[in-house]
VOPAGU-2260 file (C-alpha; in pm, 1 decimal, decimal comma):
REM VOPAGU-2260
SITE   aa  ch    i         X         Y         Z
SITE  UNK   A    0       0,0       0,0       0,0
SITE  UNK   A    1     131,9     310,7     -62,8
SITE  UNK   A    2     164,8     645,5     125,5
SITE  UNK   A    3    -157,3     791,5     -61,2
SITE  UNK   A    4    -393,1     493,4     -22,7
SITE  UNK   A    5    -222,3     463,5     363,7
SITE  UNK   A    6    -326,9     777,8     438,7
SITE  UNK   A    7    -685,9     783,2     270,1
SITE  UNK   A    8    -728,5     441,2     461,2
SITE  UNK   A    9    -624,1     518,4     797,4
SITE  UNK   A   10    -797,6     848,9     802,8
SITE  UNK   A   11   -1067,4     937,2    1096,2
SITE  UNK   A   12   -1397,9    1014,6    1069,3
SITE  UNK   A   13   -1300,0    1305,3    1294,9
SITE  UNK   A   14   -1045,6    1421,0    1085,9
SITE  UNK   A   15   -1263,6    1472,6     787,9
SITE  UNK   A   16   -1515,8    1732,7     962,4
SITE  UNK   A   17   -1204,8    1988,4     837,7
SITE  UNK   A   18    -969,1    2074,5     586,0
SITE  UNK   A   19    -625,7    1895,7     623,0
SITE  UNK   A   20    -331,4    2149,6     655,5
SITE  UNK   A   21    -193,5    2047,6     381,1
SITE  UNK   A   22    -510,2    2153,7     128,2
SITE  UNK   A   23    -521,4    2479,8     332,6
SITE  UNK   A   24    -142,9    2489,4     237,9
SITE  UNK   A   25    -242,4    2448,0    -136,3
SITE  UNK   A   26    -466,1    2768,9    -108,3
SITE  UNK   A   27    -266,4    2983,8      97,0
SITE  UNK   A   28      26,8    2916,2    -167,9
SITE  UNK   A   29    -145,2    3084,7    -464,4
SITE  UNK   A   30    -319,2    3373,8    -234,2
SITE  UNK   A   31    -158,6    3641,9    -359,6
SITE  UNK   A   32     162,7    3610,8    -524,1
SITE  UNK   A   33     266,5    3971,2    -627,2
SITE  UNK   A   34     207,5    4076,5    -292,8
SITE  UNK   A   35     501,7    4127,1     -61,6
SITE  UNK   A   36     528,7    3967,9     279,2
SITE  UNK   A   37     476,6    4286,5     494,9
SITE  UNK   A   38     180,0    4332,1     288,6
SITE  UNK   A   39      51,7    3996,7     377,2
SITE  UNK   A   40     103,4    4056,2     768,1
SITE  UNK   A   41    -204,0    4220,1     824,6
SITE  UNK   A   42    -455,2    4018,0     578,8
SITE  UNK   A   43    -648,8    3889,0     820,6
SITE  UNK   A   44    -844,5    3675,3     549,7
SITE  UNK   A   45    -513,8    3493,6     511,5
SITE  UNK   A   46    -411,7    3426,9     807,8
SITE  UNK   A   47    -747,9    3371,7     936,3
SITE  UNK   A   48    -709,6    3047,3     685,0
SITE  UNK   A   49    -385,8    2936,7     820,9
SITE  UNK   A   50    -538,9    2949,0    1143,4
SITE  UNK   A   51    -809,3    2657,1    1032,6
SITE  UNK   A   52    -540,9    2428,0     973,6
SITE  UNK   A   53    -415,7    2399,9    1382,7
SITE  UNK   A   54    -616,0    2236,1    1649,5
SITE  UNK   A   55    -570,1    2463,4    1951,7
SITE  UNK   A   56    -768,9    2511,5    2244,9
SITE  UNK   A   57    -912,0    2879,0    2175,3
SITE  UNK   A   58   -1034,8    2874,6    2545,2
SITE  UNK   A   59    -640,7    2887,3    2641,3
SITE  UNK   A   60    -453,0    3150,7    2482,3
SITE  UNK   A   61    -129,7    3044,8    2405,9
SITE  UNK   A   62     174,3    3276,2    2417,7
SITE  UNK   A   63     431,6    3060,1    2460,7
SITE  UNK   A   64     486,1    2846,8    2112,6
SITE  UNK   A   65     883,2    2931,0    2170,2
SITE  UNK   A   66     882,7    2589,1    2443,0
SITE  UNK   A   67     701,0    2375,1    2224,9
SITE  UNK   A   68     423,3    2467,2    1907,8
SITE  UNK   A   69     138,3    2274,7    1796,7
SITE  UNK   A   70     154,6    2112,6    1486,7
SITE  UNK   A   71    -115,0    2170,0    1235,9
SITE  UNK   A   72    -358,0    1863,6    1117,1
SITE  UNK   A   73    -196,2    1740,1     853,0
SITE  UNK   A   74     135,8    1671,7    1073,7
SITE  UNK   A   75     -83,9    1560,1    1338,0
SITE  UNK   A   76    -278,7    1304,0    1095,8
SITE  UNK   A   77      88,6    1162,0     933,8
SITE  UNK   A   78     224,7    1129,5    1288,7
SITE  UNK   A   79     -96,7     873,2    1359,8
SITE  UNK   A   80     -49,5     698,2    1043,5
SITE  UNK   A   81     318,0     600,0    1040,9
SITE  UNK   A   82     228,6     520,5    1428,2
SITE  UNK   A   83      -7,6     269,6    1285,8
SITE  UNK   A   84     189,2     111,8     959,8
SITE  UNK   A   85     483,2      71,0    1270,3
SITE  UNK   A   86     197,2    -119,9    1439,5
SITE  UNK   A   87     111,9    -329,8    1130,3
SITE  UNK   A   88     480,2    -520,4    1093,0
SITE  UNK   A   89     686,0    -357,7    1302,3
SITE  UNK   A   90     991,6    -511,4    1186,5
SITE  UNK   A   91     944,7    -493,7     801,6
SITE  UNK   A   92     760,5    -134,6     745,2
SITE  UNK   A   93     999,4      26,6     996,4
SITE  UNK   A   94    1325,9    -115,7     846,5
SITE  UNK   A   95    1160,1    -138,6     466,9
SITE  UNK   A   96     983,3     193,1     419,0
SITE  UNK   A   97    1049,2     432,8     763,2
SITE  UNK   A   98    1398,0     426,7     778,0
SITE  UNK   A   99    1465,4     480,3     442,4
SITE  UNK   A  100    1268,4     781,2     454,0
SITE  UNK   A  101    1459,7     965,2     683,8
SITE  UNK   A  102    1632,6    1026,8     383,3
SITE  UNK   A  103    1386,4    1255,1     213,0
SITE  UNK   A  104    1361,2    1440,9     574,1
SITE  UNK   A  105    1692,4    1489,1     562,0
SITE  UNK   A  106    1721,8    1660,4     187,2
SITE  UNK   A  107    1395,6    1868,3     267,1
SITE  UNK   A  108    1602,2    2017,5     581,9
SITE  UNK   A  109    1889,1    2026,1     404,7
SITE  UNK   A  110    1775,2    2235,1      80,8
SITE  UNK   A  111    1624,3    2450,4     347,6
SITE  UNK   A  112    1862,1    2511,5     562,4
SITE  UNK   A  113    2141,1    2577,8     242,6
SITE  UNK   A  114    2373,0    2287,6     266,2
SITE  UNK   A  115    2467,4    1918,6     175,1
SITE  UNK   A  116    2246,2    1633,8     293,9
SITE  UNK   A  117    2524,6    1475,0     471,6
SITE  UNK   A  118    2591,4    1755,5     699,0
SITE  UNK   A  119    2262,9    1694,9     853,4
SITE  UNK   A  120    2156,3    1492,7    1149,4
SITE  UNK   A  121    1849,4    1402,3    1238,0
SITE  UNK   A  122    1844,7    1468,0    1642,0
SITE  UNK   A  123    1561,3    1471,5    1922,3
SITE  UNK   A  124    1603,8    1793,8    1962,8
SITE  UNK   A  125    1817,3    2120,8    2038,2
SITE  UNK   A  126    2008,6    1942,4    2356,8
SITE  UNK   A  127    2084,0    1663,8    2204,2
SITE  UNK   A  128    2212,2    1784,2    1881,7
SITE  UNK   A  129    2454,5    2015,9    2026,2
SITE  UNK   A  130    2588,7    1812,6    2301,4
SITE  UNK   A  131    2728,3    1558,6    2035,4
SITE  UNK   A  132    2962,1    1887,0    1932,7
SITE  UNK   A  133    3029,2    2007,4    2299,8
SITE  UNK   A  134    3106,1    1646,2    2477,0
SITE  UNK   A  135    3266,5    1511,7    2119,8
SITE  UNK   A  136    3502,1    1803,8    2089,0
SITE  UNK   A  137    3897,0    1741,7    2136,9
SITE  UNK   A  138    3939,0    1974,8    2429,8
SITE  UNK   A  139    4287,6    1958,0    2663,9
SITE  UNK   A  140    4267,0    2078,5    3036,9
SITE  UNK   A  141    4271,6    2472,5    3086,7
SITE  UNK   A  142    4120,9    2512,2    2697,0
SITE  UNK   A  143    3837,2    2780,2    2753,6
SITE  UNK   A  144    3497,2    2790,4    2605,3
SITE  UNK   A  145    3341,8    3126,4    2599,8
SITE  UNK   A  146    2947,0    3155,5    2629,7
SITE  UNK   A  147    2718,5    3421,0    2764,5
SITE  UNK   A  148    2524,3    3436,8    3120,1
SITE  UNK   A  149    2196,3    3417,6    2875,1
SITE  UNK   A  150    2286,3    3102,0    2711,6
SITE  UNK   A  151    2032,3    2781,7    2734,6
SITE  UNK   A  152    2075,9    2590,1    3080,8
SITE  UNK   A  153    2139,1    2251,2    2981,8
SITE  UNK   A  154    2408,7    2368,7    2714,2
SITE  UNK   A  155    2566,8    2571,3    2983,2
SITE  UNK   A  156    2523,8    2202,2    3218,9
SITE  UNK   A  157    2715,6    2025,5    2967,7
SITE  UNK   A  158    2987,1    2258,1    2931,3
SITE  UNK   A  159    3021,3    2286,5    3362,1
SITE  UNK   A  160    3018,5    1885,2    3323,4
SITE  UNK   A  161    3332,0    1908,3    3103,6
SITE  UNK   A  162    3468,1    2140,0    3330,5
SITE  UNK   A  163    3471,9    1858,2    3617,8
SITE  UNK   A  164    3599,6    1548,7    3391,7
SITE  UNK   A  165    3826,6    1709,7    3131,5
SITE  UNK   A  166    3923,1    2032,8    3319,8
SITE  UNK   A  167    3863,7    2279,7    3069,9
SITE  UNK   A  168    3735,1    2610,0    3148,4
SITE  UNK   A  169    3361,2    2772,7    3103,5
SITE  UNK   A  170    3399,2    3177,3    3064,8
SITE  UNK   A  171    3084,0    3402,8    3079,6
SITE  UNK   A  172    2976,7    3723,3    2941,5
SITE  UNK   A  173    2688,2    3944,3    2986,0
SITE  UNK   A  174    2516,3    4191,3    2731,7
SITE  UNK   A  175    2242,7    4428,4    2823,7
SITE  UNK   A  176    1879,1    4392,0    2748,3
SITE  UNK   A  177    1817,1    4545,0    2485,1
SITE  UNK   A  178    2177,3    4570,3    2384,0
SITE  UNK   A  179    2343,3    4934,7    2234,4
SITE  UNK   A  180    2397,9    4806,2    1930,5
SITE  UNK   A  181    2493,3    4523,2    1701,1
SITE  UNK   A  182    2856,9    4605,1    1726,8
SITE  UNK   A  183    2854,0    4634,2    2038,7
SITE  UNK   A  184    2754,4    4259,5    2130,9
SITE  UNK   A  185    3042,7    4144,3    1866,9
SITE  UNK   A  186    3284,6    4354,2    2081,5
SITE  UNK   A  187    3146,5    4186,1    2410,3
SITE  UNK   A  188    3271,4    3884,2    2248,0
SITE  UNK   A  189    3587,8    3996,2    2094,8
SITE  UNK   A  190    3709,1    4155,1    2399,5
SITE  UNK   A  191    3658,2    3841,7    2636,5
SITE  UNK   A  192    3872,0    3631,7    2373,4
SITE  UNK   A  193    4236,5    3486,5    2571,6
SITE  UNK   A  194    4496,2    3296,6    2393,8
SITE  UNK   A  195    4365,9    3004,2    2581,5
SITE  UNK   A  196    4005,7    3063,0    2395,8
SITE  UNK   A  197    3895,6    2731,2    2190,9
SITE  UNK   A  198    3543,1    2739,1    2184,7
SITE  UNK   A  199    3268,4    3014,6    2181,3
SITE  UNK   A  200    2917,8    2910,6    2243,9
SITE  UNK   A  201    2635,1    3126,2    2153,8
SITE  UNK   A  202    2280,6    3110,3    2035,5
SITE  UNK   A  203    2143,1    3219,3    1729,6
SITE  UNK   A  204    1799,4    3365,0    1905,7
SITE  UNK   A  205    1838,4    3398,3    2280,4
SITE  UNK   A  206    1549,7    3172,0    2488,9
SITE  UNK   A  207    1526,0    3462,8    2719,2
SITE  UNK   A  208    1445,8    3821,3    2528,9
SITE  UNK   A  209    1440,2    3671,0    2147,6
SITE  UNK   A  210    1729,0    3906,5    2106,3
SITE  UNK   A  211    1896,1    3754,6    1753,3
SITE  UNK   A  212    2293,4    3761,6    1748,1
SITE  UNK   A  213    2548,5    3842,4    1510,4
SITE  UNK   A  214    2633,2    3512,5    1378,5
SITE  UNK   A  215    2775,2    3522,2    1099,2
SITE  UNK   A  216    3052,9    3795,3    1211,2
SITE  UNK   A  217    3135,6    3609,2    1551,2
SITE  UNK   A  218    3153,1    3331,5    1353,5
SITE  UNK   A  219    3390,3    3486,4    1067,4
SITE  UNK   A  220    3616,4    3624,2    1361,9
SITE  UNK   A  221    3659,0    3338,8    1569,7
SITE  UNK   A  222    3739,2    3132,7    1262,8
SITE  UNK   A  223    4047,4    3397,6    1199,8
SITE  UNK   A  224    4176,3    3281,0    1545,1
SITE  UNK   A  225    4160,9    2908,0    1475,6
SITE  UNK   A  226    3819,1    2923,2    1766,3
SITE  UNK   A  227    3560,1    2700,8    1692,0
SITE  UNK   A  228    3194,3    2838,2    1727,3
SITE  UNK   A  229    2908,4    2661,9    1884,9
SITE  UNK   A  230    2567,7    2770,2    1756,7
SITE  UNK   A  231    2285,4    2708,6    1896,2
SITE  UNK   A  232    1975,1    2729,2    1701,0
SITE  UNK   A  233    1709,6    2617,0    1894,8
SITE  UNK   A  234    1471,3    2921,0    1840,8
SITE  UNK   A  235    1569,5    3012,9    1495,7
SITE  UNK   A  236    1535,6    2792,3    1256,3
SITE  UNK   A  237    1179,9    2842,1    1049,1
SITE  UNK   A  238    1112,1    3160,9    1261,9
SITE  UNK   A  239    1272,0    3325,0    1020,5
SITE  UNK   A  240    1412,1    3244,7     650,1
SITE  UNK   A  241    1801,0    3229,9     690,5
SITE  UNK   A  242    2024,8    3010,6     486,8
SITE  UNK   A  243    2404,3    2827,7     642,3
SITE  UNK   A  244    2570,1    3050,9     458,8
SITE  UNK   A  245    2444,2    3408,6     606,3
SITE  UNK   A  246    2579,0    3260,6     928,2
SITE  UNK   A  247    2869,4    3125,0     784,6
SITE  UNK   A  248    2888,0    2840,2    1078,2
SITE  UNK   A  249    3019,7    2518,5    1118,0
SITE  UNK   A  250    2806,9    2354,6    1391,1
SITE  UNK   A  251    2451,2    2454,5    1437,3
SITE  UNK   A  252    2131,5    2248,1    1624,1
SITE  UNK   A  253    1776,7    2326,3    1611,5
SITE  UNK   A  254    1484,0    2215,0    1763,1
SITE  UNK   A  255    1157,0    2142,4    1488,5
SITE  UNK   A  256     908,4    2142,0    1768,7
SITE  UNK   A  257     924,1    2481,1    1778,9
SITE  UNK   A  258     906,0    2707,1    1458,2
SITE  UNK   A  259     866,7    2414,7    1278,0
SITE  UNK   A  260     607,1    2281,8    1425,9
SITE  UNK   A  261     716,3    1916,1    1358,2
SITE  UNK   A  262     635,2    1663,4    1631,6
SITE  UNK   A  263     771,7    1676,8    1930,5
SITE  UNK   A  264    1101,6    1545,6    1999,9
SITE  UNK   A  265    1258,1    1582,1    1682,1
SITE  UNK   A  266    1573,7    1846,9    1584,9
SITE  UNK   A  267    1855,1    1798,7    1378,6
SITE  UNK   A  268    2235,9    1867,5    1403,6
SITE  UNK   A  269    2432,6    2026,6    1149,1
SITE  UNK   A  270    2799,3    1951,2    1123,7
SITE  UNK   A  271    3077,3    2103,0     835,1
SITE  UNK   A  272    3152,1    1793,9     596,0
SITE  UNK   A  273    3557,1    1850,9     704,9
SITE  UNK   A  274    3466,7    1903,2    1068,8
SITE  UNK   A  275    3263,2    1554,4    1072,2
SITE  UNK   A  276    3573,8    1335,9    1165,9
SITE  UNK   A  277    3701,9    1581,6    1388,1
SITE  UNK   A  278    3379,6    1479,6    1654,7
SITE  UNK   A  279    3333,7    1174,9    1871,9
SITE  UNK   A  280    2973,5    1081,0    1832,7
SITE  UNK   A  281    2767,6    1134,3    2155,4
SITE  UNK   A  282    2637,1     785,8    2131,2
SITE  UNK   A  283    2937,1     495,4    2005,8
SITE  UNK   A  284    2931,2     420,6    1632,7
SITE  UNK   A  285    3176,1     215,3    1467,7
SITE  UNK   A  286    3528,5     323,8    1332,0
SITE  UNK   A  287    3448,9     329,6     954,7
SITE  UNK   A  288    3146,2     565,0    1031,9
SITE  UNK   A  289    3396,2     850,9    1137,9
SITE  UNK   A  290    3312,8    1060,9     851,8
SITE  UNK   A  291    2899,6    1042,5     854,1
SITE  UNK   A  292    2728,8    1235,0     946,9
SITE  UNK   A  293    2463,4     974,2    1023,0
SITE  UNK   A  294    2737,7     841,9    1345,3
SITE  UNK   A  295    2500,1    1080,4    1510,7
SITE  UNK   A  296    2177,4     928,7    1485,3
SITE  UNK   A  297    2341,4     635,8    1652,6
SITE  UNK   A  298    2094,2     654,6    1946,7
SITE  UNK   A  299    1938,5     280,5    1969,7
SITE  UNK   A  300    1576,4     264,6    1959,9
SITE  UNK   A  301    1328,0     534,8    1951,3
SITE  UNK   A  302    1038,6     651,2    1813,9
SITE  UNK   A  303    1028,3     628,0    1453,5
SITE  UNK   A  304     715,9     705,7    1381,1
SITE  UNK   A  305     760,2    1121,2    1469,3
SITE  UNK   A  306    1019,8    1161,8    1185,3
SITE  UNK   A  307     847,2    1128,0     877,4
SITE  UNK   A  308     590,7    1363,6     942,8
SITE  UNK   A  309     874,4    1624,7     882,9
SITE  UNK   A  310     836,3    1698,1     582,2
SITE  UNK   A  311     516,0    1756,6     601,4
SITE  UNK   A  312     544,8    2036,9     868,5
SITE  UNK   A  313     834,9    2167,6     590,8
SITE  UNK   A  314     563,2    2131,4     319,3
SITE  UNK   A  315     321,5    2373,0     550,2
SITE  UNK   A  316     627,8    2606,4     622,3
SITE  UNK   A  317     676,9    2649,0     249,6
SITE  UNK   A  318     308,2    2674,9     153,9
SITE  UNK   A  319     278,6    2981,1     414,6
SITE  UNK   A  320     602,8    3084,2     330,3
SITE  UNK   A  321     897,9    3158,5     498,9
SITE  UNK   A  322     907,4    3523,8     493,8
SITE  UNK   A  323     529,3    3586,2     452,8
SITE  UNK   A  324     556,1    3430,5     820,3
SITE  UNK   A  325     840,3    3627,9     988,8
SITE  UNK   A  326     628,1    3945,9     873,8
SITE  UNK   A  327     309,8    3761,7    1038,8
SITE  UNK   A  328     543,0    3704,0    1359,0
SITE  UNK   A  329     716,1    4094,1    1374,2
SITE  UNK   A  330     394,1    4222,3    1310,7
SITE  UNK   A  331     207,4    4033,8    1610,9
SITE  UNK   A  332     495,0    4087,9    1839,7
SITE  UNK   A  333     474,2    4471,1    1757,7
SITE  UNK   A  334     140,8    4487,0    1818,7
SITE  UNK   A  335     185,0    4412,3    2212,4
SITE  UNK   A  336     544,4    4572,2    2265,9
SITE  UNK   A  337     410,1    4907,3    2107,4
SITE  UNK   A  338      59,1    4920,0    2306,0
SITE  UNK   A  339     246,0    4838,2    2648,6
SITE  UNK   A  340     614,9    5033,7    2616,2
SITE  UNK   A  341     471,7    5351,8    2766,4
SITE  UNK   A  342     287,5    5203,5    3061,7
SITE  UNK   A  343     453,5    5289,6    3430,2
SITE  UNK   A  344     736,2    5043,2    3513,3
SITE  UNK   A  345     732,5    4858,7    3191,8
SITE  UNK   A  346    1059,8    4764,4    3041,9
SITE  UNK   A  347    1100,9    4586,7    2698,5
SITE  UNK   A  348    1405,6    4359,1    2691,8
SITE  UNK   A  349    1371,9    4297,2    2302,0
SITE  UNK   A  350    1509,2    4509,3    2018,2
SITE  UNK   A  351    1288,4    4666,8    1769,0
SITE  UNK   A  352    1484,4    4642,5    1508,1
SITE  UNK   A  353    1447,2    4331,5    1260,7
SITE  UNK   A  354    1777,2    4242,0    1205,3
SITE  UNK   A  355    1785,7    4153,1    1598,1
SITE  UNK   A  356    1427,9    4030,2    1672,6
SITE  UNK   A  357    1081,4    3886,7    1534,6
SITE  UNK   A  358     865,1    3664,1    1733,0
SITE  UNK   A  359     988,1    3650,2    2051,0
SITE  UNK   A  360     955,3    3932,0    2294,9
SITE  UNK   A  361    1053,4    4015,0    2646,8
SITE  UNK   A  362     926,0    4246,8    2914,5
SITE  UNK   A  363     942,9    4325,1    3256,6
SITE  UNK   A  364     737,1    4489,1    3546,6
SITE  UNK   A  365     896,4    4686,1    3813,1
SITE  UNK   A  366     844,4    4508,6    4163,1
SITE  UNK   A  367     691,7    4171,6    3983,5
SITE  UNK   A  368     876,5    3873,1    3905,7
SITE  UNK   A  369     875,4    3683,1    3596,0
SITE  UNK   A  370     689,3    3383,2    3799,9
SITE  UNK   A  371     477,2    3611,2    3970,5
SITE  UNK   A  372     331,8    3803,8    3638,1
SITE  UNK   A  373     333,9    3458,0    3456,6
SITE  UNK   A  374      84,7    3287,8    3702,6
SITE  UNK   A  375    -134,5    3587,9    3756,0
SITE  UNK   A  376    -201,6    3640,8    3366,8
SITE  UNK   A  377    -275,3    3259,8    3328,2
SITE  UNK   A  378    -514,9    3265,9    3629,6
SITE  UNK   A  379    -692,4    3649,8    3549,7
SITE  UNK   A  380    -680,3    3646,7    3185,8
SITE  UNK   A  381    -588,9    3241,4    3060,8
SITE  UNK   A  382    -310,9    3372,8    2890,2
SITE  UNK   A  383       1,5    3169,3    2878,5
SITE  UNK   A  384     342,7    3307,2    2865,1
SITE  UNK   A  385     700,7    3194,3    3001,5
SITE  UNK   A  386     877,1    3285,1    3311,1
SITE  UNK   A  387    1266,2    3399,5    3231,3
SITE  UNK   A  388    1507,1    3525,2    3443,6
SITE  UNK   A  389    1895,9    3573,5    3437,6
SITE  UNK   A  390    2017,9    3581,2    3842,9
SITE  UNK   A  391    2152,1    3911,8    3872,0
SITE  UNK   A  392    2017,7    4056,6    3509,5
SITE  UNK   A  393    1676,6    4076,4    3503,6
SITE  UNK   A  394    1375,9    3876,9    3584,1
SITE  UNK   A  395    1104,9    3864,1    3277,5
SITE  UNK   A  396     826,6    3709,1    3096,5
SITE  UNK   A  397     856,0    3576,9    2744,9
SITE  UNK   A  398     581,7    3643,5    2489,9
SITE  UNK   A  399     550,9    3411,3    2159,0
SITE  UNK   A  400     267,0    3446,5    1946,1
SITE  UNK   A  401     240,5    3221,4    1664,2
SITE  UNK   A  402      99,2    3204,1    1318,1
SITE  UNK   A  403    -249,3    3077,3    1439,4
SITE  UNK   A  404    -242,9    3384,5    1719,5
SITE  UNK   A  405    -516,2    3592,9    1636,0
SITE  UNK   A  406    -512,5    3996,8    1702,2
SITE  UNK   A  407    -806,4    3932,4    1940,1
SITE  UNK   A  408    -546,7    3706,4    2147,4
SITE  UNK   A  409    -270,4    3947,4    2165,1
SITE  UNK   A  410    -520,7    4216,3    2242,2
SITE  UNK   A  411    -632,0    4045,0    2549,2
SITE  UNK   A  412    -285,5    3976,1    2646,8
SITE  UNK   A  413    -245,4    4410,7    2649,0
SITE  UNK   A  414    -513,2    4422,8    2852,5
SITE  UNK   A  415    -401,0    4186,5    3120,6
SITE  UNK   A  416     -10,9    4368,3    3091,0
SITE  UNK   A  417    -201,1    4699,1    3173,2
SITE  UNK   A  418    -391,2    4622,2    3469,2
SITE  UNK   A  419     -95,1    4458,1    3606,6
SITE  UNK   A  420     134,1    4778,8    3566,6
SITE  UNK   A  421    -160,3    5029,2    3659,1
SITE  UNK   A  422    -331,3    4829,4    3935,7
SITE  UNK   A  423     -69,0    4563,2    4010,0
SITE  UNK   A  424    -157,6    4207,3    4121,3
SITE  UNK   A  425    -491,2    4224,5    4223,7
């Protein structure tokens, strides 16, 4: 049986009340083609469509897609029929027609993302992906790794964990929030540099404020003083359209749970072709496998049924397009940051500008906690956002809208920010 006739005969009853993603994908492809993407960002027709292809619980309004996102239908519906055909004959459509497919997957990420197939790895997610680089790196005692105090925790774990076995040495730097200037984060970076600097660890979009970094120059300097860079990816990757080559990196993991919206607990790892045999694989693989890329994916058994469906979150990426949804994204996140800037003791963490921001956004209340503004918004207004704070920095709540968000949504989400900084937490 084949995917087509699969799929037609493993469909729901349920499932059929509404359009699949991918024919609302089909539609919203050939909306309006000679219109530009900022144009698009405010058709409410369109992206009242894109909406009908997600599943979400509209009496929860969900603010916080940059943890995990929903996946629309037609992901959802692929997920439940490869979790079925594994459940047919287990041991001949998994090693017959699953595995192979990983495969495709990997090309579709691959053309996306601007390099060769077997550079790519598919991963579980962002932690996994990049701790293959950080644990599998040659690094001698007293070799220093340079990362910032807003970097991800469990990437910051890993590095403290080398710290105790191999001796090396984890650095930190801090950058304000919002920072002065694009220059001046590269020179935060250039001026912490020692001779005994090997590694630099930094992430593409920060999981704090959503503030974006200068990749592609860190990147570009390090690389003139034989320093490897670390990038982690985890809240970039189909936010916004950016190709390997505008960062100009050599290692780079991603989550696709997030922008993606893939299912959850899948990522991938991207690793330089001539920087492949210079890793140990985070997981043993055999000798002859020190040059592939897929030594990375040597993880034992796992779910096999959550990487197909992929490409079809790609396919739903593509059909909204790329930059039609980063406009969709600034747009929503300007929406909130502009109505709340001005209110008493409210302090936006996130640049304006686009070259350093789009979905995610950061702000703060004087005299509230993150925590504190966080559970009073979910249990006044049932809006959901996420708690961040950097000890000694700043202490915040992180606001993601997504595609699906509607204007009504962020609106309420104002409201809730300006009772809390006129009335407080009452």
């Amino acid at each position: 049986m084949d995917r087509r006739h699969f799929v037609t005969a493993a469909a729901t009853g349920v499932a059929t009340l509404r359009p699949t993603a991918l024919h609302l994908a089909d539609r919203l492809a050939s909306w309006a083609p000679s219109r530009t993407p900022g144009e698009m960002a405010d058709d409410e027709d369109f992206w009242f469509t894109v909406r009908q292809a997600f599943t979400v619980d509209r009496n929860n309004i969900n603010l916080n897609n940059g943890s995990v996102a929903p996946s629309p239908l037609t992901v959802q519906r692929a997920q439940q029929d490869y979790l079925a055909m594994t459940n047919m004959s287990p041991s001949y459509y998994v090693d017959e027609t699953l595995y192979p497919a990983f495969d495709v997957v990997r090309r579709r990420l691959a053309t996306r993302f601007g390099c060769d197939p077997e550079e790519i790895a598919i991963t579980r997610n962002t932690t996994e992906a990049l701790e293959a680089v950080q644990l599998g790196m040659n690094l001698q005692r007293g070799d220093e790794i340079l990362t910032t105090t807003q970097d991800y925790p469990s990437m910051i774990t890993t590095w403290r964990q080398r710290e105790r076995r191999d001796g090396v040495v984890l650095r930190f730097i801090s950058f304000p929030s919002p920072p002065a200037s694009v220059d001046d984060l590269v020179q935060r970076v250039e001026r912490a540099i020692t001779p005994r600097t090997k590694v630099i660890h930094i992430s593409h979009v920060y999981y704090t404020t959503g503030q974006v970094f200068p990749v592609r120059r860190i990147c570009q300097m390090a690389r003139a003083r034989g320093i490897e860079v670390v990038v982690d990816g985890g809240h970039s990757y189909a936010q916004f359209p950016f190709t390997r080559d505008e960062l100009d990196c050599d290692y780079f993991g991603t989550s696709l749970h997030k922008w993606l919206s893939a299912p959850v607990g899948t990522g991938f790892l991207y690793v330089r072709k001539a920087k492949i045999p210079t890793i140990w694989s985070l997981f043993a693989s055999p000798a002859e496998m020190h040059d592939n890329i897929r030594k990375f994916e040597a993880i034992g058994t796992f779910p096999v049924h959550i990487r197909n469906p992929i490409t079809e979150a790609v396919d739903f990426w593509e059909a909204i397009g790329p930059e039609r949804k980063a406009a969709r994204l600034r747009l929503l996140r300007r929406r909130w940051v502009n109505a709340v800037r001005d209110l008493p003791n409210v302090k936006i963490l996130t640049p304006d500008d686009d070259a350093q921001s789009c979905a995610l956004g950061a702000m703060s209340i004087d005299g509230m906690t993150g925590p504190q503004l966080t559970d009073w918004l979910m249990r006044r207004h049932r809006v959901h956002v996420r708690p961040r704070e950097v000890p000694n920095e700043f202490s915040c709540i992180r606001v993601t809208p997504n595609v699906y968000t509607t204007l009504e949504e962020v609106d309420t989400f104002i409201r809730g920010v300006r009772q809390a900084a006129t009335k407080g937490l009452t």
